[in-house]
N, CA and C atoms as an extended XYZ file, in Angstrom:
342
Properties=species:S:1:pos:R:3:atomname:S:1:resname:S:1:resid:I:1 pbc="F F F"
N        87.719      136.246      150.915 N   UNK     1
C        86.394      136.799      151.096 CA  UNK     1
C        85.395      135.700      151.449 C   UNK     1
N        85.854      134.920      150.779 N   UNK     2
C        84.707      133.881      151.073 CA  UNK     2
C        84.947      133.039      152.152 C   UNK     2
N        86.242      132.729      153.255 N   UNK     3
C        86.261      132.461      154.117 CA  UNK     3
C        85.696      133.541      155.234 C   UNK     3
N        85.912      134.921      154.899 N   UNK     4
C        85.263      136.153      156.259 CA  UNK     4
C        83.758      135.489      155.959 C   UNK     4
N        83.126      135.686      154.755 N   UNK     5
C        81.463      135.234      154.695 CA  UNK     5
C        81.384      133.732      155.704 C   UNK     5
N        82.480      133.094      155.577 N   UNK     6
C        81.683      131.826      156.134 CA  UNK     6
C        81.317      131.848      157.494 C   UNK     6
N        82.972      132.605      158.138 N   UNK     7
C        83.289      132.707      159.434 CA  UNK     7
C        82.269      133.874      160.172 C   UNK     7
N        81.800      135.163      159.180 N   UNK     8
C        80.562      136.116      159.560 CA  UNK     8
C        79.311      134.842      159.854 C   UNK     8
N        79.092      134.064      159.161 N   UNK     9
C        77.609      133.293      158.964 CA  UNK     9
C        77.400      131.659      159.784 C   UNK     9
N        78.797      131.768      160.996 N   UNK    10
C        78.693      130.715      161.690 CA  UNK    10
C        77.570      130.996      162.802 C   UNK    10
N        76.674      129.756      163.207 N   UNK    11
C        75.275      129.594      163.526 CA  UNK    11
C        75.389      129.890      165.327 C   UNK    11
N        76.862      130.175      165.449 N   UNK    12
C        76.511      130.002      166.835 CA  UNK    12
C        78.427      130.740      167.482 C   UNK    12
N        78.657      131.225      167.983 N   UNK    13
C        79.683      132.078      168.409 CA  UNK    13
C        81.066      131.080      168.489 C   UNK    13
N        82.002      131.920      168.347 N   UNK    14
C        83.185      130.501      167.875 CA  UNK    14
C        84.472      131.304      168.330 C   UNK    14
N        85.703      130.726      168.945 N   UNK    15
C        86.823      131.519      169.258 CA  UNK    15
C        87.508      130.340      168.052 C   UNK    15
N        88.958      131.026      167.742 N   UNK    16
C        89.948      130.215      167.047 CA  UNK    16
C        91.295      130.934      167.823 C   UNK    16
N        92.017      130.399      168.565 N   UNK    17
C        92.901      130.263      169.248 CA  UNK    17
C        94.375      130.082      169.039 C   UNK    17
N        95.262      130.877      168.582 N   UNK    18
C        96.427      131.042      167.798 CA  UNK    18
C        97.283      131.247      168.701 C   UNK    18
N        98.133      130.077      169.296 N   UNK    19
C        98.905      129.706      170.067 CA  UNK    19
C       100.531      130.222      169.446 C   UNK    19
N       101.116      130.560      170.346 N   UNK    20
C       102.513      130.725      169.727 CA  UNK    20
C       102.567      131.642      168.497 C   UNK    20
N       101.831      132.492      168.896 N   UNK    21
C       102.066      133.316      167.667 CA  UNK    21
C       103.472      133.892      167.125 C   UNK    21
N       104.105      134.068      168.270 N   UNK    22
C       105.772      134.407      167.789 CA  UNK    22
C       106.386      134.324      167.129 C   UNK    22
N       105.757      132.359      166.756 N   UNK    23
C       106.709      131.620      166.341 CA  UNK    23
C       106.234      131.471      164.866 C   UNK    23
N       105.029      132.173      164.334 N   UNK    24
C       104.465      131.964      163.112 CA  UNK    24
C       105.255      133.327      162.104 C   UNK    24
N       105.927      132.684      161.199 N   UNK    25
C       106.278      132.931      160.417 CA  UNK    25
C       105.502      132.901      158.746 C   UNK    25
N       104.368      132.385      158.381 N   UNK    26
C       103.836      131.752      157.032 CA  UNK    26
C       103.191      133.398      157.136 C   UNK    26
N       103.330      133.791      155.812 N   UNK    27
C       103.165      135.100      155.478 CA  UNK    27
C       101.777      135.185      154.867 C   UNK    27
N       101.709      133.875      154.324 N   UNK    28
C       100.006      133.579      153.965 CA  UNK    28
C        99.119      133.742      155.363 C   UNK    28
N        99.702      133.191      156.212 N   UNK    29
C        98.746      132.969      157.486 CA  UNK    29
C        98.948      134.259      158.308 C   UNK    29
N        99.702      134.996      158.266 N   UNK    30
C       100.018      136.656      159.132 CA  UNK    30
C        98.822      136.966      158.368 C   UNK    30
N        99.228      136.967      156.779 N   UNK    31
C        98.371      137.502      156.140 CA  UNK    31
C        96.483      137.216      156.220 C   UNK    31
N        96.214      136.223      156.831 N   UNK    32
C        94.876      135.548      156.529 CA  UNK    32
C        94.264      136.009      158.467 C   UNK    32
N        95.768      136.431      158.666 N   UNK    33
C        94.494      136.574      160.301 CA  UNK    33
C        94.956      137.469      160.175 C   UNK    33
N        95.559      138.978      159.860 N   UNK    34
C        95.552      140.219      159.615 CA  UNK    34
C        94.372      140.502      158.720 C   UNK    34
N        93.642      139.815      157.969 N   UNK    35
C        92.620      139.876      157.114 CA  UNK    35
C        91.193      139.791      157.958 C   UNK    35
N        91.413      138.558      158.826 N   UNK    36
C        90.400      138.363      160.002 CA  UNK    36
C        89.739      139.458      160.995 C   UNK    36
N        91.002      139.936      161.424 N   UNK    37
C        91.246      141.021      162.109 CA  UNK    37
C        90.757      142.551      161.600 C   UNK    37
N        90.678      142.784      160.565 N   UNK    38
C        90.673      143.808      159.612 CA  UNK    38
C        88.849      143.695      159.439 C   UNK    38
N        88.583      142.761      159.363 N   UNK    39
C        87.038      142.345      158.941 CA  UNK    39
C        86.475      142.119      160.222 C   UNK    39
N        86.922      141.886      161.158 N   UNK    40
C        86.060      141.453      162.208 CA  UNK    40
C        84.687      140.523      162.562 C   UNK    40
N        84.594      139.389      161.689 N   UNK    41
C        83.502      138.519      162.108 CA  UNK    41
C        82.718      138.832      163.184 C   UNK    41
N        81.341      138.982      163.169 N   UNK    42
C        80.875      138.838      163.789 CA  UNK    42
C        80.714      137.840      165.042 C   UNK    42
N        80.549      136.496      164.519 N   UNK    43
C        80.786      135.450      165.239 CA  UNK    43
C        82.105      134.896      165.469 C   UNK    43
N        82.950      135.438      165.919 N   UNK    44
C        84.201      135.225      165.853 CA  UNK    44
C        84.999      135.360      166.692 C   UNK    44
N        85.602      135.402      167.924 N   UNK    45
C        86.362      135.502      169.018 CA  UNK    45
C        87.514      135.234      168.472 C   UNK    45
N        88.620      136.221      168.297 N   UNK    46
C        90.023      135.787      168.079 CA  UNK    46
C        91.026      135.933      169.512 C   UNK    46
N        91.375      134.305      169.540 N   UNK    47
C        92.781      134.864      170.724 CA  UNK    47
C        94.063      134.655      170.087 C   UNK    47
N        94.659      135.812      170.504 N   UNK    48
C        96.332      135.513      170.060 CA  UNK    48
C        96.917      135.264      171.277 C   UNK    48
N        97.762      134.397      170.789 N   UNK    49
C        98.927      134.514      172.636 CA  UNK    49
C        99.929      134.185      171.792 C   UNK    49
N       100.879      135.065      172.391 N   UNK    50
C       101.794      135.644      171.694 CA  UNK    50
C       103.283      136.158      172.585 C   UNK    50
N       103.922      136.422      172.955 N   UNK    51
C       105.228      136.816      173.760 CA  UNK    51
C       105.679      138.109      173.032 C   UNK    51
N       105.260      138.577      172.098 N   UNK    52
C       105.415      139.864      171.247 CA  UNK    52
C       104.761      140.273      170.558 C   UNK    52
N       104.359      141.610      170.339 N   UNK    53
C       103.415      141.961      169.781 CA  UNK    53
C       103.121      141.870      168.725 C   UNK    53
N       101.845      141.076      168.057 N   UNK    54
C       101.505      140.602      167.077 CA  UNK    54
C       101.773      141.946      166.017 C   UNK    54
N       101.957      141.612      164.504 N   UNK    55
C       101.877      142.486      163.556 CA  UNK    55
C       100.459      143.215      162.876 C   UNK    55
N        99.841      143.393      163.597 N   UNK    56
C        98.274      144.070      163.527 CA  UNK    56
C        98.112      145.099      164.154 C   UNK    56
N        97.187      145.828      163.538 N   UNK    57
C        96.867      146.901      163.984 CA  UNK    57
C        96.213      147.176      165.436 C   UNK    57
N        96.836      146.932      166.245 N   UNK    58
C        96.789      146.760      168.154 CA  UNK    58
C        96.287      148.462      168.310 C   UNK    58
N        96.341      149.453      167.763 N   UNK    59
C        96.292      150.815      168.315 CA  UNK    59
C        95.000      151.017      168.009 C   UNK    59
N        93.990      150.537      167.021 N   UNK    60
C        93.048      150.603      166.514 CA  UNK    60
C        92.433      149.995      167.648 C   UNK    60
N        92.854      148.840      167.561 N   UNK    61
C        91.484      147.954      168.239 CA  UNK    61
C        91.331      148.463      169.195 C   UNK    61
N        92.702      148.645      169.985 N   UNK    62
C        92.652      149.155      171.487 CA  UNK    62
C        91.661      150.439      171.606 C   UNK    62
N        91.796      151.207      170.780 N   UNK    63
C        91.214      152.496      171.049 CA  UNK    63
C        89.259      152.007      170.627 C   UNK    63
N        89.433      150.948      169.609 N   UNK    64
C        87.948      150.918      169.404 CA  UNK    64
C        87.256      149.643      170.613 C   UNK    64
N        88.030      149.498      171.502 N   UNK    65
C        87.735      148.792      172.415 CA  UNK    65
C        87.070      147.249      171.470 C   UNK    65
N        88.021      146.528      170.964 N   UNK    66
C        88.057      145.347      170.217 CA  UNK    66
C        88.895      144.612      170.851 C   UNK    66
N        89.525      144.857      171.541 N   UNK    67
C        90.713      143.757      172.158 CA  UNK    67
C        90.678      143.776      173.538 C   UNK    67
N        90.998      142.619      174.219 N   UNK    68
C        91.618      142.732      175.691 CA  UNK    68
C        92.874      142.520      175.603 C   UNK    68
N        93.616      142.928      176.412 N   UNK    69
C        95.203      142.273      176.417 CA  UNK    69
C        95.161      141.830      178.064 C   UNK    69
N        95.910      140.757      177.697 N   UNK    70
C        96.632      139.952      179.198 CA  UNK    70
C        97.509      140.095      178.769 C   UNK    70
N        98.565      140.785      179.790 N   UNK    71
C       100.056      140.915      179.863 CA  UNK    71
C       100.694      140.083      180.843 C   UNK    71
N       101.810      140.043      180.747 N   UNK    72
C       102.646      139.044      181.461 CA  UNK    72
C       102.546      139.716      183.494 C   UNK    72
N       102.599      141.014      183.338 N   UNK    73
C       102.258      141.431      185.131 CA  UNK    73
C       100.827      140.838      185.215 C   UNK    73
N        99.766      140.622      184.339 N   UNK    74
C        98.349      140.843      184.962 CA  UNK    74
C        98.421      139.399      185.110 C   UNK    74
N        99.512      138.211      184.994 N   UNK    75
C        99.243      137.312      184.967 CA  UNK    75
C       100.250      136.977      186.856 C   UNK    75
N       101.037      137.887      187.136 N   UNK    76
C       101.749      137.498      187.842 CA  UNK    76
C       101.233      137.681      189.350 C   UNK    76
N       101.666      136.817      190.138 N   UNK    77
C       101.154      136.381      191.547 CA  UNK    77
C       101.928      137.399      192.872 C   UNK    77
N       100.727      137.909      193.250 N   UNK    78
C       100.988      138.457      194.127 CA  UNK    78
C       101.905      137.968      195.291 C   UNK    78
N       102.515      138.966      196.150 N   UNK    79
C       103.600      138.325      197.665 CA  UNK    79
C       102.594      137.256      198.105 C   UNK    79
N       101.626      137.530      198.454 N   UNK    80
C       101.199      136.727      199.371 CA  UNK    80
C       100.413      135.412      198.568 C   UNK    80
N        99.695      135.449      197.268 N   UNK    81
C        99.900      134.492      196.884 CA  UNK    81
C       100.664      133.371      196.446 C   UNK    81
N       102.172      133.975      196.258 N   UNK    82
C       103.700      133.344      195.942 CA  UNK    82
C       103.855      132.773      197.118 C   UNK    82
N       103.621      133.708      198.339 N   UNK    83
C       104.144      133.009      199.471 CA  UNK    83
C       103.279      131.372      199.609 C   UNK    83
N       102.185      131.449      199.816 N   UNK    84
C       100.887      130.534      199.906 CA  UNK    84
C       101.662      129.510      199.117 C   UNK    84
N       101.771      129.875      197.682 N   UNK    85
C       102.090      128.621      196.760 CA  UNK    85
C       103.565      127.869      197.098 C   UNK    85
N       104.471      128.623      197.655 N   UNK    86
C       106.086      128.261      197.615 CA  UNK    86
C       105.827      127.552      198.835 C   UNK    86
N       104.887      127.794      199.755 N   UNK    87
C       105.067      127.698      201.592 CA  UNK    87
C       104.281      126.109      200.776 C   UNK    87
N       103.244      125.854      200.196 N   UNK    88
C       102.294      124.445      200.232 CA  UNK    88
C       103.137      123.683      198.972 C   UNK    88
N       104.408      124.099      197.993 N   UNK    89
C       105.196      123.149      197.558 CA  UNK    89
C       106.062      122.978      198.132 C   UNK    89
N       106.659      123.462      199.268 N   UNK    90
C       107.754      122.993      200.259 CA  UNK    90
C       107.794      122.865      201.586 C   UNK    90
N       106.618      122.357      201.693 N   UNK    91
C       106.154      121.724      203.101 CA  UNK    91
C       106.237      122.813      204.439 C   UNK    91
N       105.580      124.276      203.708 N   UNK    92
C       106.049      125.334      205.071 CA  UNK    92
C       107.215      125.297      205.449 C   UNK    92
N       108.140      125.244      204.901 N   UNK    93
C       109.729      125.576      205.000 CA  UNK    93
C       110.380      126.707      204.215 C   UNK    93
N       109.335      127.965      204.007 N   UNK    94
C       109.694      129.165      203.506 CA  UNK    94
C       109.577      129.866      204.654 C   UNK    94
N       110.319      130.978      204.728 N   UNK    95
C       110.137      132.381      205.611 CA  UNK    95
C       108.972      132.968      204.758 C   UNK    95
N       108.663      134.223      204.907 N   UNK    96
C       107.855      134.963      204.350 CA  UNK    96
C       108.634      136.223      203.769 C   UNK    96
N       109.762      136.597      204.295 N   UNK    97
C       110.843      137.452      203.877 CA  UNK    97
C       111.714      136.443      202.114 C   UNK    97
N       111.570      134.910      202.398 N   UNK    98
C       112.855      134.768      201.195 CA  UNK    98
C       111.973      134.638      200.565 C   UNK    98
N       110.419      134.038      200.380 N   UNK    99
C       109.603      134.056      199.864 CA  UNK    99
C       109.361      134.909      198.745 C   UNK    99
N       109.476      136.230      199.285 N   UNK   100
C       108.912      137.753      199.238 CA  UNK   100
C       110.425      137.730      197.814 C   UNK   100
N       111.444      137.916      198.077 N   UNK   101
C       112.600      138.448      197.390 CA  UNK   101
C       112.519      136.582      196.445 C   UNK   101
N       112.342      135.844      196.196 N   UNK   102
C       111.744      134.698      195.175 CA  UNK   102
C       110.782      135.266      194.379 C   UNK   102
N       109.674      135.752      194.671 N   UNK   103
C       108.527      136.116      193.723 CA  UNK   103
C       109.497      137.325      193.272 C   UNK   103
N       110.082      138.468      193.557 N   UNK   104
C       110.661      139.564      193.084 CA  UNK   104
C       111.451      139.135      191.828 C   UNK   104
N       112.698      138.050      192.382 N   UNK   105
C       113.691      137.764      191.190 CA  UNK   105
C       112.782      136.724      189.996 C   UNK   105
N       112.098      136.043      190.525 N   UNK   106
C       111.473      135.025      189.793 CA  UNK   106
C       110.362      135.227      188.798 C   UNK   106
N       109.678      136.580      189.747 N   UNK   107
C       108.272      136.419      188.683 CA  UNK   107
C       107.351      135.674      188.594 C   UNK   107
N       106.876      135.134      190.297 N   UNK   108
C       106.140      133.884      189.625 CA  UNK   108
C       104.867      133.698      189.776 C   UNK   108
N       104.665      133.487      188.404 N   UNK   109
C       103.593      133.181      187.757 CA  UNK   109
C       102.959      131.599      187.207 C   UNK   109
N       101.845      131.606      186.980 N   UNK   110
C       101.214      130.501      186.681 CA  UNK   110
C       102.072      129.614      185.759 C   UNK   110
N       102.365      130.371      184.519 N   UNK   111
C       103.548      129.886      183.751 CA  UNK   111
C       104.757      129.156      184.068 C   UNK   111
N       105.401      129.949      185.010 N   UNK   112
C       106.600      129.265      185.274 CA  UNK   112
C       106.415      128.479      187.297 C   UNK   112
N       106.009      127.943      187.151 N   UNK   113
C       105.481      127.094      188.417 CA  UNK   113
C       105.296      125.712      187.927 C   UNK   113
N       105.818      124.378      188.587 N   UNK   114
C       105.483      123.227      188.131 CA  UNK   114
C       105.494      122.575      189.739 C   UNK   114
């Protein structure tokens, strides 16, 4: 309680950013941002990024318009932007056809591009 009061009474708007959520297992800490979540700070921006859906109440928020979600398509690159990116890392030595069937099998996205 007395961490929601602090985090309600911060002087100026604040995100806290919970990376890898997947991979969090501490039942105290599910527990302490399921608590977050539940209370909703005012000053408070929560991001999860996550590869599966966090254990919170997602149907709520969604419906009370509390959440955005980025999904893995809204992140993914269009034909013709795939093409653009594959054609300027390999010196214009793509077709636009193998290009096309690369982004299909590949998926590619910001993520998996180096």
């Amino acid at each position: 309680a007395i961490l929601i009061n602090d985090l309600d009474n911060l002087p100026q708007t604040s995100s806290l950013v919970l990376d890898d959520y997947h991979l969090l297992y501490n039942v105290d800490v599910l527990q302490l941002t399921r608590l977050i979540v539940e209370q909703n700070p005012t000053n408070l921006n929560l991001v999860i990024v996550s590869r599966t859906d966090p254990l919170l109440p997602l149907p709520r928020l969604r419906l009370s318009q509390q959440m955005v979600e980025i999904r893995e398509q809204d992140l993914r690159f269009s034909d013709q932007e795939a093409l653009e990116l594959l054609r300027m890392r390999m010196a214009n030595k793509l077709d636009e056809r193998t290009a096309d069937e690369l982004n299909r099998q590949v998926r590619v996205s910001p993520r998996n591009v180096r």
